[in-house]
N, C-alpha and C positions, 0 to 999 in steps of 0.2 A: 825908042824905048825898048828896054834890054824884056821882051814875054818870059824869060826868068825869071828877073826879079821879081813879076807883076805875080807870076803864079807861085813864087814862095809867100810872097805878103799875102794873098787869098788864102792859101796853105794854113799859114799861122794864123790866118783871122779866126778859126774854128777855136784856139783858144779862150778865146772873146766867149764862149760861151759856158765854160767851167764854172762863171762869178752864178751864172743864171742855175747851174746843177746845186751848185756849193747854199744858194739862196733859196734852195725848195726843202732846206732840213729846217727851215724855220718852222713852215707850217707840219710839219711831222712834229715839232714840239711842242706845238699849240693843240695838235689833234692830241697829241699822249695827254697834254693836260686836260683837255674836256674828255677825253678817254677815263683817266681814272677820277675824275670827278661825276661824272656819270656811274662809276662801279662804287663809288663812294656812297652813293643817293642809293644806288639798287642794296647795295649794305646795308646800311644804316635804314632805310623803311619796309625793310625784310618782313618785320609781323605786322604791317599796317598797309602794304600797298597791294592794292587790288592786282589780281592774276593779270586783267587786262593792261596794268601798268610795268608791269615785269616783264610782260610779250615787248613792252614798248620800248622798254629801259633794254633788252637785250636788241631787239631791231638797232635800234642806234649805237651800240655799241658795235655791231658787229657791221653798220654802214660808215661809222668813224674808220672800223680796220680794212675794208674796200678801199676806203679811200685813201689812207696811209698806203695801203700794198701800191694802190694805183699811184703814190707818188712815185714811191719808193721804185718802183718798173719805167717810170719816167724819167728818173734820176739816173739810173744803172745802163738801161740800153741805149738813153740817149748818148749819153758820155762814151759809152763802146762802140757807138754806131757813127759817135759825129765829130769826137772829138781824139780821145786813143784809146789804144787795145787797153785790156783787162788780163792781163797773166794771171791763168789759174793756178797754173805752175807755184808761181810765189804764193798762194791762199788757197789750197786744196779743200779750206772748210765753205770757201763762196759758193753759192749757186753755179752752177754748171748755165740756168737760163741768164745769169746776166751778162755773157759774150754769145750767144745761142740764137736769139732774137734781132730780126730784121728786122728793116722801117716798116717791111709790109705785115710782118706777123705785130709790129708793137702796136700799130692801128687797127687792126684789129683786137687782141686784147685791149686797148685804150679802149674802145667802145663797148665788148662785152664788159667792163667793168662800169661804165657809165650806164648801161642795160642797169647790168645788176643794183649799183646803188639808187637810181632811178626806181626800180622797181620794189628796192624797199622803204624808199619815201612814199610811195605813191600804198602800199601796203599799211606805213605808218598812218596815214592821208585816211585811209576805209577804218582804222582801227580807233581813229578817232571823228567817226563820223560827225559827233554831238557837236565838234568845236569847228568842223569846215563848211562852207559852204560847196549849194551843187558845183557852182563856175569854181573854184580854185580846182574841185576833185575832176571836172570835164578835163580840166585844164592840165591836171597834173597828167589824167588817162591819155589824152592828146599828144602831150609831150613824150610820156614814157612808148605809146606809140608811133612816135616819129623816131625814134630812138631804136626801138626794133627794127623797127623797117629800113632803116639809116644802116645800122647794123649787118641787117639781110642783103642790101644791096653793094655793099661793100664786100662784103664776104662773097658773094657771086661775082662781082668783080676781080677782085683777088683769084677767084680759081679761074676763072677764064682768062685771066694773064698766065696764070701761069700752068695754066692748058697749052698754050699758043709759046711758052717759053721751051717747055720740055713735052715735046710731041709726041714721044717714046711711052709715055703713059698712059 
């Protein structure tokens, strides 16, 4: 068996995975839709909703756009990172971060973004005390804590690779 052939078809199998980048604009169109439906409801009960529900209708809006940005960074670097370059040459108006970011920096932001949206559920979670119970709120604080600390130890890992990669620093 010709190891050529074998590692052009491995090569091209990275293709295979543009259907999976092309398949993550769905939910980006599903999030703009509960996005402005949500700015729809903060509209529209502008003189009738309690301050505490407007903290809450903006929380969520603004954990719908975590989450969109965090597809959208999934979308972008993975395809640059896995599949082909991104000339910025041709699209001077792109982002400079979506050929800029490595597997190691996108795991990192993938989790500070899971931090963050985490932490505004879990915000949402205390702002609606009356409607949770203690075990969901332990529960969410548990989570949003393993997530830190998931976080923390990744990111300590990360610099100690790359302490030991570039020793000159």
């Amino acid at each position: 068996m010709n190891v050529t052939w074998l590692a052009r078809i491995l090569f091209s199998s990275r293709w295979l995975l543009t259907p999976f980048y092309v398949a993550l604009v769905v939910p980006l169109l599903v999030l703009l839709g509960k996005d402005v439906q949500h700015a729809y409801e903060l509209i529209a009960g502008f003189m009738t909703l309690a301050e505490d529900d407007v903290i809450l209708g903006a929380l969520a809006l603004v954990d719908m756009t975590l989450t969109a940005s965090l597809v959208v960074l999934v979308i972008f670097s993975g395809y640059a990172n896995f599949v082909s370059r991104i000339d910025l040459d041709q699209h001077p108006d792109w982002p400079q971060w979506m050929v800029g970011i490595d597997f190691s920096e996108l795991k990192l932001k993938l989790l500070a973004s899971i931090v963050a949206i985490s932490g505004i559920k879990l915000l949402e979670a205390y702002m609606n005390l009356d409607r949770e119970s203690d075990r969901d709120l332990a529960w969410q604080a548990g989570l949003f804590g393993v997530f830190v600390g998931a976080s923390l130890l990744v990111s300590i890992a990360d610099a100690i690779t790359r302490r030991f990669e570039s020793p000159h620093e």
